[in-house]
C-alpha positions as CSV (number, residue, x, y, z in Angstrom):
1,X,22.3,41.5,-3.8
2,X,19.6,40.0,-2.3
3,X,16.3,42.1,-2.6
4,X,13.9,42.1,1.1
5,X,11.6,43.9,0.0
6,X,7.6,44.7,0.9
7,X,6.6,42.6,-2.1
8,X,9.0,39.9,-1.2
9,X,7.6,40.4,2.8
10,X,4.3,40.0,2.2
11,X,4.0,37.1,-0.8
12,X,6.3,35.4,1.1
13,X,4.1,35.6,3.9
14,X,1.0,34.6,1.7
15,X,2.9,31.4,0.4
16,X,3.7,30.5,3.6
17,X,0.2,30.7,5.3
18,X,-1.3,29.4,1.8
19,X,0.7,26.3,2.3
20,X,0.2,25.7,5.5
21,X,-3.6,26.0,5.6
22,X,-3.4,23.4,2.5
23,X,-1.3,21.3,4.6
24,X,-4.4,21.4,7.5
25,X,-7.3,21.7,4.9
26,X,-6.7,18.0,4.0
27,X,-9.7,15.1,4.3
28,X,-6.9,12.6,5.0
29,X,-5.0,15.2,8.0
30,X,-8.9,15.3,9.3
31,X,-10.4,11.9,10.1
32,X,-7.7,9.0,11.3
33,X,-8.8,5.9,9.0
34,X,-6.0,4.5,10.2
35,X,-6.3,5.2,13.7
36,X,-9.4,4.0,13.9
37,X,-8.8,1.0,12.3
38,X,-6.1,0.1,15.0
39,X,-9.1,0.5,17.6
40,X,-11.2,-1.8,15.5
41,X,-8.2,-4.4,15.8
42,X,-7.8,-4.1,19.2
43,X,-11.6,-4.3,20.0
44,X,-11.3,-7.6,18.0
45,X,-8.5,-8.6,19.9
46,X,-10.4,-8.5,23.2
47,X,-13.5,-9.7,21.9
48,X,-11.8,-12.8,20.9
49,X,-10.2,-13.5,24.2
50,X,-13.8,-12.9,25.6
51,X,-15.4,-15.4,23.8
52,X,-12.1,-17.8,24.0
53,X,-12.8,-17.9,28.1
54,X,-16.7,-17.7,27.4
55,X,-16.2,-21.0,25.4
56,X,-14.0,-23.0,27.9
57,X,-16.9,-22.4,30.0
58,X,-19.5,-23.3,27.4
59,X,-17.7,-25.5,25.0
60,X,-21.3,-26.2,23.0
61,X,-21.8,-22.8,22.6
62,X,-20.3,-19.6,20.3
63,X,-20.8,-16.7,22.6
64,X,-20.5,-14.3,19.7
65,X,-23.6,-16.1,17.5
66,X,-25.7,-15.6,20.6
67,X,-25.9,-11.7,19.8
68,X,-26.3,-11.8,16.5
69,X,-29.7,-10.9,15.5
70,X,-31.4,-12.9,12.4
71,X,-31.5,-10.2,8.6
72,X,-32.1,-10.3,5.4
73,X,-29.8,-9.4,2.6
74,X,-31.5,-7.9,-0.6
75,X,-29.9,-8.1,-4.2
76,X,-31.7,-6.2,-6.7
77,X,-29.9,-7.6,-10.0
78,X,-30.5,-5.4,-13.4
79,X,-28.9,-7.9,-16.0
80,X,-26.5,-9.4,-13.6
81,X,-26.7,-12.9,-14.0
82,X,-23.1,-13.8,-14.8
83,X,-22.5,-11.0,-11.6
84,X,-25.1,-12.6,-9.6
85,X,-23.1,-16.6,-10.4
86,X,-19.9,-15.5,-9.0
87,X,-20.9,-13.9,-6.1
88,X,-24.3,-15.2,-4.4
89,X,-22.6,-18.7,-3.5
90,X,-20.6,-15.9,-1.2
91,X,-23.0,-14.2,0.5
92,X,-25.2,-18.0,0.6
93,X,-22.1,-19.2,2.5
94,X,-21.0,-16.9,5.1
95,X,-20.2,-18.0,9.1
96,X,-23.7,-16.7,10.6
97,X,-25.4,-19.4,12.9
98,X,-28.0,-17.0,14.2
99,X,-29.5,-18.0,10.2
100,X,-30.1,-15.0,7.9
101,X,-32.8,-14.8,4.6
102,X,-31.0,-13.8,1.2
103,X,-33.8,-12.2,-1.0
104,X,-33.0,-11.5,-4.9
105,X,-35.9,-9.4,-6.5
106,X,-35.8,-10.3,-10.1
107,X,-37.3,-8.9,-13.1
108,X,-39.7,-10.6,-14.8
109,X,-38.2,-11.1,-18.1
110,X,-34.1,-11.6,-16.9
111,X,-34.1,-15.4,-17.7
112,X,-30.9,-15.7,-17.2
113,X,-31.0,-14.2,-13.7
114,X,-34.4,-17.3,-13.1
115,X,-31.6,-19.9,-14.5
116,X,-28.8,-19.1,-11.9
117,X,-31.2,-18.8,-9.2
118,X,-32.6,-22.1,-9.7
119,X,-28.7,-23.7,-10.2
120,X,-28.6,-21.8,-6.8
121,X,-31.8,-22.9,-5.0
122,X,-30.6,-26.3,-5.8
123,X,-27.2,-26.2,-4.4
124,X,-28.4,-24.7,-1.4
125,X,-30.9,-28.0,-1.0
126,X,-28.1,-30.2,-1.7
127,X,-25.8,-29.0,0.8
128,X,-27.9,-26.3,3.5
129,X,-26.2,-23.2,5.4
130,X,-26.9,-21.0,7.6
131,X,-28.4,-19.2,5.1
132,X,-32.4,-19.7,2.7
133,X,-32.8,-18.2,-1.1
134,X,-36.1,-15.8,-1.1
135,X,-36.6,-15.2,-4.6
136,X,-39.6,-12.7,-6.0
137,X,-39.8,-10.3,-8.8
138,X,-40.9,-7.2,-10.4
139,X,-41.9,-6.1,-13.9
140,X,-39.4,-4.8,-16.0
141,X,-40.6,-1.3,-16.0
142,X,-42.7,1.2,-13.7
143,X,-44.4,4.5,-14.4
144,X,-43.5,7.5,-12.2
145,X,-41.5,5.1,-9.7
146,X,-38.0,4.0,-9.6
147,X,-37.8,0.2,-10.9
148,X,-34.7,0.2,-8.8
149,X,-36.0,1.7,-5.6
150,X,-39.1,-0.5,-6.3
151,X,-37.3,-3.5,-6.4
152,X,-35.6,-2.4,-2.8
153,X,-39.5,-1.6,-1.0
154,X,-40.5,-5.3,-2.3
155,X,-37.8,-6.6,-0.9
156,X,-37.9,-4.8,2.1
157,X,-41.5,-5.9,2.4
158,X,-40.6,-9.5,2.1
159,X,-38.2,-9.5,4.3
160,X,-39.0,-11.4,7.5
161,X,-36.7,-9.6,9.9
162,X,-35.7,-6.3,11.5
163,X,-33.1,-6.2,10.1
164,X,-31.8,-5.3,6.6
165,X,-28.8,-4.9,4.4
166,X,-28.5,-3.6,0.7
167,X,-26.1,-4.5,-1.3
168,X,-25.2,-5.1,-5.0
169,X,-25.3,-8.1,-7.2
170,X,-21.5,-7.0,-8.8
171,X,-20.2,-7.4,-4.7
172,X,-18.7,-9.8,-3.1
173,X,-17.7,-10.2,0.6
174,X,-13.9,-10.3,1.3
175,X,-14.6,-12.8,4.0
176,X,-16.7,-15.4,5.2
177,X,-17.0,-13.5,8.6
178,X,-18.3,-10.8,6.7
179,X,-21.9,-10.8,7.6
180,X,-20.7,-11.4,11.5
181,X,-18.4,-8.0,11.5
182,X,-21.4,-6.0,9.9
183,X,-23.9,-7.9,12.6
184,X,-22.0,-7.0,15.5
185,X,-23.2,-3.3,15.5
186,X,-26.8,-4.4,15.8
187,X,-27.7,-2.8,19.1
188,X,-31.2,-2.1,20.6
189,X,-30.0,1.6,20.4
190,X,-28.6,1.1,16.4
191,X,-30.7,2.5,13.8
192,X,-28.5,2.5,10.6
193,X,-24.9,0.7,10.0
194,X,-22.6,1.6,7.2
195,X,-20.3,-0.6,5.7
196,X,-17.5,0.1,2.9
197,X,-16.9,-1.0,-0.3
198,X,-13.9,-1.2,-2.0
199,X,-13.3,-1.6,-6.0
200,X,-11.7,-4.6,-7.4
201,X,-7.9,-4.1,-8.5
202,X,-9.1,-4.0,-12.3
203,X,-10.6,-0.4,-11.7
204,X,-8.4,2.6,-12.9
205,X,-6.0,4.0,-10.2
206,X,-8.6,7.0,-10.2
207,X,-11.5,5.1,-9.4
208,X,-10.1,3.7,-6.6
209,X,-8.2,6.4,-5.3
210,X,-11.4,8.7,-6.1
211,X,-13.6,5.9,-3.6
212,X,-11.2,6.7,-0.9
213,X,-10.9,10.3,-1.3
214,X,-14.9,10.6,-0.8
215,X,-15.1,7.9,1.7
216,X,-13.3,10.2,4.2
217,X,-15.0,13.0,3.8
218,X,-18.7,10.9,4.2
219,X,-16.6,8.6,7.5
220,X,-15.7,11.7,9.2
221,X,-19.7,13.0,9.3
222,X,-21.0,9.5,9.5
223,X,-18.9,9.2,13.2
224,X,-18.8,12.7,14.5
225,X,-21.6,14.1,13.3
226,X,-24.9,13.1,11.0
227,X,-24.3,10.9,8.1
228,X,-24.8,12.7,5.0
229,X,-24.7,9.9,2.1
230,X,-22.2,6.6,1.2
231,X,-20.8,6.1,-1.9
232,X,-20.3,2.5,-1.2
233,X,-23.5,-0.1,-2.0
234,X,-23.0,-1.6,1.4
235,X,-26.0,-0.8,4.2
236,X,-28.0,-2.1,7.2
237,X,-31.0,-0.6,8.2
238,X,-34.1,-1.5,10.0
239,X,-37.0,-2.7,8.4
240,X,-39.4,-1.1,10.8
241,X,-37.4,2.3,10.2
242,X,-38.1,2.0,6.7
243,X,-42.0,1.1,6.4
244,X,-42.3,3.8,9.5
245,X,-40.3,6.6,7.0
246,X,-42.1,5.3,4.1
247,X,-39.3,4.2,2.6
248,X,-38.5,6.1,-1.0
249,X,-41.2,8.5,-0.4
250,X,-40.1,12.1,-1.7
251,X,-37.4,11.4,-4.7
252,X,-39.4,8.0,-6.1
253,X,-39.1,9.9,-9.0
254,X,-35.2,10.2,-9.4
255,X,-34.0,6.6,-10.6
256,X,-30.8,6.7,-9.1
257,X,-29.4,7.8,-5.0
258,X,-31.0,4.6,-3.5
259,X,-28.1,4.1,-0.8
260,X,-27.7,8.1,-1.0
261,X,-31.4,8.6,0.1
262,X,-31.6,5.9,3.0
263,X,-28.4,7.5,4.6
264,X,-29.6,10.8,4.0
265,X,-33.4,10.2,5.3
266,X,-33.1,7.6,8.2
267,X,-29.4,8.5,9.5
268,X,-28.9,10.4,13.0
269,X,-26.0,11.3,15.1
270,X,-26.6,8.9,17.5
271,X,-28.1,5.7,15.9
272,X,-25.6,5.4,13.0
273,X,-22.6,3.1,13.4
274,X,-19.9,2.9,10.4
275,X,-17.8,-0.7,10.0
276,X,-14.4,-0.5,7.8
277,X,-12.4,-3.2,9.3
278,X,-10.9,-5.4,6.2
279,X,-12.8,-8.5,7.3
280,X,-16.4,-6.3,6.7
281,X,-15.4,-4.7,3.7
282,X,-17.0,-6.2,0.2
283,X,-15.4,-6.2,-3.1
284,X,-17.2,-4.5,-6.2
285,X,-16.5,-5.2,-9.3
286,X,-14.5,-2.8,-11.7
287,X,-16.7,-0.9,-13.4
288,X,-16.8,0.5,-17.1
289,X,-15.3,3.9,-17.8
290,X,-19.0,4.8,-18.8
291,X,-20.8,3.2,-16.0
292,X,-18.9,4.8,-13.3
293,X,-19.6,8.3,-15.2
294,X,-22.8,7.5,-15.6
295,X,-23.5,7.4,-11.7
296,X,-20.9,10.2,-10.9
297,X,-23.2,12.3,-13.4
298,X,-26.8,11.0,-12.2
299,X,-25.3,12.4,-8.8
300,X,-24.9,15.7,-9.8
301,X,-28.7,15.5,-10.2
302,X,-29.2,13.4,-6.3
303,X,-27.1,15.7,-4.3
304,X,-30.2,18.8,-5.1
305,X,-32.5,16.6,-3.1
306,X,-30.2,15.2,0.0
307,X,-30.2,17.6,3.5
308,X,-27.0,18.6,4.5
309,X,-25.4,19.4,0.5
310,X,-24.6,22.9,1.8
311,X,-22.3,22.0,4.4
312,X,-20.8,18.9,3.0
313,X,-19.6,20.9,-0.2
314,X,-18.3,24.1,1.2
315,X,-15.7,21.6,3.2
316,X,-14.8,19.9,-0.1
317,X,-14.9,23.4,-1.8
318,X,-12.8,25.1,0.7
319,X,-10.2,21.4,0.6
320,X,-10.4,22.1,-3.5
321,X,-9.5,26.2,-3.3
322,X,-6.7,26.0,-0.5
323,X,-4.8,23.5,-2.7
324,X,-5.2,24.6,-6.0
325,X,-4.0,28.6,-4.2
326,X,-1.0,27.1,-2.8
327,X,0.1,25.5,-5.4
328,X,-0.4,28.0,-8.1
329,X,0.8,31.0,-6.2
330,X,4.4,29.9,-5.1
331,X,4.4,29.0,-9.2
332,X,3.0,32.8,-9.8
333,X,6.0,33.7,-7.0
334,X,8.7,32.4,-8.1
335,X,8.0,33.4,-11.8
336,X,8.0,36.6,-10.3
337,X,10.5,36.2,-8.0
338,X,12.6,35.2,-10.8
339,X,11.9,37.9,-13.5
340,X,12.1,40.7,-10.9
341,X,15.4,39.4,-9.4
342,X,13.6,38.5,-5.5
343,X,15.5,35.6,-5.3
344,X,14.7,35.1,-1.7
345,X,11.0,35.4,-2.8
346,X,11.8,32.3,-5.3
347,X,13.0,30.4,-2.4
348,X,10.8,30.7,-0.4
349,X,8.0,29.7,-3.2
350,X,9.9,26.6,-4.2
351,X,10.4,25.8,-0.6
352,X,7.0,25.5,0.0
353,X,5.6,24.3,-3.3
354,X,8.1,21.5,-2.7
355,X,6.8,20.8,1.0
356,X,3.1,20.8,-0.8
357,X,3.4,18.3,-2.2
358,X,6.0,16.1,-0.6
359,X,4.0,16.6,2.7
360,X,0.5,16.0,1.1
361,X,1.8,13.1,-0.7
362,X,3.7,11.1,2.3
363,X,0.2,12.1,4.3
364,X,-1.9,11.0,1.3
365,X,0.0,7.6,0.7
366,X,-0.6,6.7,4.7
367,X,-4.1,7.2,4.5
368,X,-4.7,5.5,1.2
369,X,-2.8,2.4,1.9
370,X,-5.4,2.0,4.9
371,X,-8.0,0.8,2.3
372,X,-5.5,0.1,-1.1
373,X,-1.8,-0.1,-0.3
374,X,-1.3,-0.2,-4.2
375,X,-1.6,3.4,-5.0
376,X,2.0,4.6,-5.2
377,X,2.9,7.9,-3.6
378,X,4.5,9.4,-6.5
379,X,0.9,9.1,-7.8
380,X,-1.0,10.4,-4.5
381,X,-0.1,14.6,-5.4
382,X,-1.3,14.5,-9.0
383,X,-4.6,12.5,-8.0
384,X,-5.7,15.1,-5.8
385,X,-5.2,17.3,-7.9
386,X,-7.1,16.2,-10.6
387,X,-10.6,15.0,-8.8
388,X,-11.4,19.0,-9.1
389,X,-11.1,18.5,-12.4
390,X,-13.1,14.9,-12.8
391,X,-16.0,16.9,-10.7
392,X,-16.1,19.5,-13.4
393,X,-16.4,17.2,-16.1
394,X,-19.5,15.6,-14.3
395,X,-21.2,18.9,-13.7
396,X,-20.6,19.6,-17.3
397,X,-22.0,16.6,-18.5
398,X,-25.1,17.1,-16.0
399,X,-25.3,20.3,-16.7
400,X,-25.7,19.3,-21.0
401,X,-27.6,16.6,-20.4
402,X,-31.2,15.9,-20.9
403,X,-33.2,16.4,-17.2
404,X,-35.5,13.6,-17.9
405,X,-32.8,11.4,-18.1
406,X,-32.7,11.7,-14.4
407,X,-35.9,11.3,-13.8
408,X,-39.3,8.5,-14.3
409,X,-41.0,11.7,-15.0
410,X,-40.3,11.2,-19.1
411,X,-43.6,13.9,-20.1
C-alpha cells in the first residue's frame, strides 16, 4: 500500500523546491560564458570583413593597428628566470605595429633573471619587433611596503605610456594576436580591461576546474555590475588612473592581492571591459600543490580589505547552502522514506537527487568546456561539491596561521 501522507506531502514538496532552487542557484545557469563568447566570434567576424574592405581601399595600411594605442607590459619576476626564458620571447614577439615597451623590474641580487635579460636584450638587437626591453630593478627587500606591489609602482612609473598591463613572468600568451585582442578595448571612455588566464594542462583537474568556477562568479559582476576582484594575473589599466589613485595606497602592507586591489580600487560599472576570447587568453603555468595554497590562504587575509566582500560571498554562500540542502535531504528522504515504508516519498527523493546531479552536471560540463573542454562530466558533480570543502581548508589554515605572515608589518 502506498502511504500519501502529510510527511510524505510536505518533504516531498521540500525536495522538490530544494532541487529546483539548486538547479537556478548555479554560477554556470547565471552568466552565459558561452554565449558571450559566440558574440565575441561574431564581432570578430565583422571586424575582419571591415578591415578586409578597409584594406582593398588602403592596401599600405592595417586599419585595425591604426586604433591601437601604444602600452607597456610589466613583469615583476621573483626567482623566475628559467619562467621568464620561455615566455618573454612571447610577449617580445607579438603582432602589435602600433609598438609597445616591455618592462621587467628585477631584483637586485636575481642574477639569473640579469643573465636571461641580457640573452634577451641581445636577441631583440639582432632581429627588432614591434616591441623594446625596459629593464630596472629593486632591492630584494622593503620595510613596511610590499616588495611585490613595489616592484608594480616602479614599473608603473617607468612606463612611458597610458596604458598598462600586468601580468606574470610564469604566463604566456596563447597567441601572437594576443596583445591586439586585449588592445582593442582601449577606448577614450575605458578605464580598466580584464583579461583571463587559464592554467596549463599539468595543473590538477581541481585547479583548473576551481579557476573556472570563480571566474564566473567575478565575469558576471565584472559585466553587469562593478568588478569586484580577478583571480587571473592578467590586467590593463591606465597609468594616469593609477598615479591619480595613488596606486597601492591603503593595503601596502598586505604582501599579496596586487591584481585583487587594482580591480577592487580603480574598477567601475561603466569603465571596465572584460576580454575571454581564446586568442586573448594567456597560459600560466601549473603551479605546486603548495604554491596555489599558499595564495588561496594569503586570500582569506585580502578579501577583509576589498569593497564589495559582503555581497560577493552571500551569492557564493547561498550557491554553496542550496546544493549541499538538496542534495543531502532527498538522501535524509529516502532513508526515511525507506525505513518508514513512504515509498512514494523515496521516489520522489531519488528522482530529484538523480536530476541534481545529472542536470547540474550536463549544465556544468557546457560551461566548463568554454574555457577547458578536458574536464569530463562524470567529474563536473563531485567538483562542485567539493570547492566548499577546499574553501574550508583555506580558512582553517588562515585561520591557524601566523597574521604576520600576511603582512610587511613583522613587529
Amino acid at each position: 500500500m502506498l502511504i500519501i501522507d502529510n510527511i510524505t506531502i510536505v518533504l516531498g514538496i521540500i525536495v522538490l523546491l530544494l532541487t529546483v532552487t539548486a538547479l537556478l542557484m548555479d554560477p554556470f545557469v547565471r552568466y552565459k560564458a558561452g554565449r558571450r563568447m559566440l558574440s565575441f566570434k561574431e564581432q570578430k567576424v565583422q571586424e575582419e570583413q571591415e578591415e578586409t574592405s578597409e584594406s582593398a581601399d588602403n592596401p599600405d595600411k592595417d586599419p585595425e593597428a591604426q586604433h591601437l594605442p601604444m602600452l607597456s607590459i610589466i613583469l615583476t619576476p621573483h626567482n623566475q628566470a628559467e619562467a621568464l626564458e620561455k615566455n618573454l620571447p612571447l610577449l617580445l614577439r607579438q603582432d602589435y605595429p602600433a609598438g609597445y615597451q616591455v618592462i621587467v623590474v628585477r631584483e637586485v641580487s636575481d642574477h639569473d633573471t640579469e643573465d636571461v635579460l641580457k640573452r634577451q636584450l641581445h636577441d631583440l638587437n639582432v632581429d627588432p619587433s614591434d616591441a623594446s626591453l625596459y629593464v630596472t630593478s629593486i632591492q630584494d627587500s622593503s620595510r613596511f611596503m610590499s616588495r611585490k606591489k613595489l616592484a608594480v609602482t616602479l614599473g608603473v612609473k617607468a612606463a612611458k605610456t597610458d596604458w598598462i598591463l600586468l601580468m606574470e613572468a610564469d604566463c604566456r600568451p596563447q597567441s601572437d594576436r594576443w596583445l591586439r585582442v586585449m588592445a582593442s578595448h582601449c577606448y577614450d571612455s575605458t578605464r580598466m580591461v580584464i583579461g583571463y588566464t587559464a592554467y596549463a594542462p599539468e595543473a590538477t583537474v581541481y585547479q583548473r576546474f576551481e579557476r573556472i568556477h570563480t571566474a564566473y562568479y567575478l565575469l558576471r559582476e565584472d559585466e553587469y555590475g562593478t568588478a569586484y576582484r580577478t583571480n587571473c594575473p592578467h590586467l590593463m589599466i591606465r597609468k594616469d588612473d593609477f598615479m591619480k589613485g595613488e596606486g597601492y595606497l591603503g593595503n601596502l602592507h598586505l604582501i599579496h592581492g596586487e591584481y585583487d586591489f587594482l580591480v577592487n580600487k580603480f574598477a567601475n560599472a561603466e569603465g571596465t571591459s572584460v576580454e575571454f576570447s581564446p586568442e586573448a587568453w594567456t597560459i600560466e603555468d601549473a603551479p605546486s600543490h603548495r604554491t596555489w595554497m599558499n595564495h588561496r590562504v594569503f586570500y582569506q587575509e585580502t578579501r577583509r580589505f576589498l569593497n564589495r566582500s559582503l555581497s560577493h560571498r552571500a551569492l557564493f554562500n547561498a550557491d554553496q547552502s542550496f546544493l549541499h540542502l538538496a542534495f543531502w535531504v532527498p538522501i535524509a528522504a529516502m532513508v526515511l522514506g525507506g525505513l518508514s515504508g513512504r515509498w512514494v516519498l523515496l521516489a520522489i527523493a531519488a528522482i530529484a537527487w538523480l536530476a541534481l546531479i545529472i542536470i547540474r552536471s550536463i549544465i556544468g560540463k557546457k560551461a566548463v568546456s568554454v574555457f577547458d573542454d578536458t574536464i569530463g562530466t562524470a567529474r563536473i558533480f563531485c567538483l562542485e561539491m567539493s570547492v566548499v570543502w577546499h574553501n574550508a581548508s583555506a580558512m582553517f589554515h588562515h585561520c591557524t596561521a601566523d597574521k604576520l605572515e600576511f603582512t610587511t608589518h613583522k613587529q
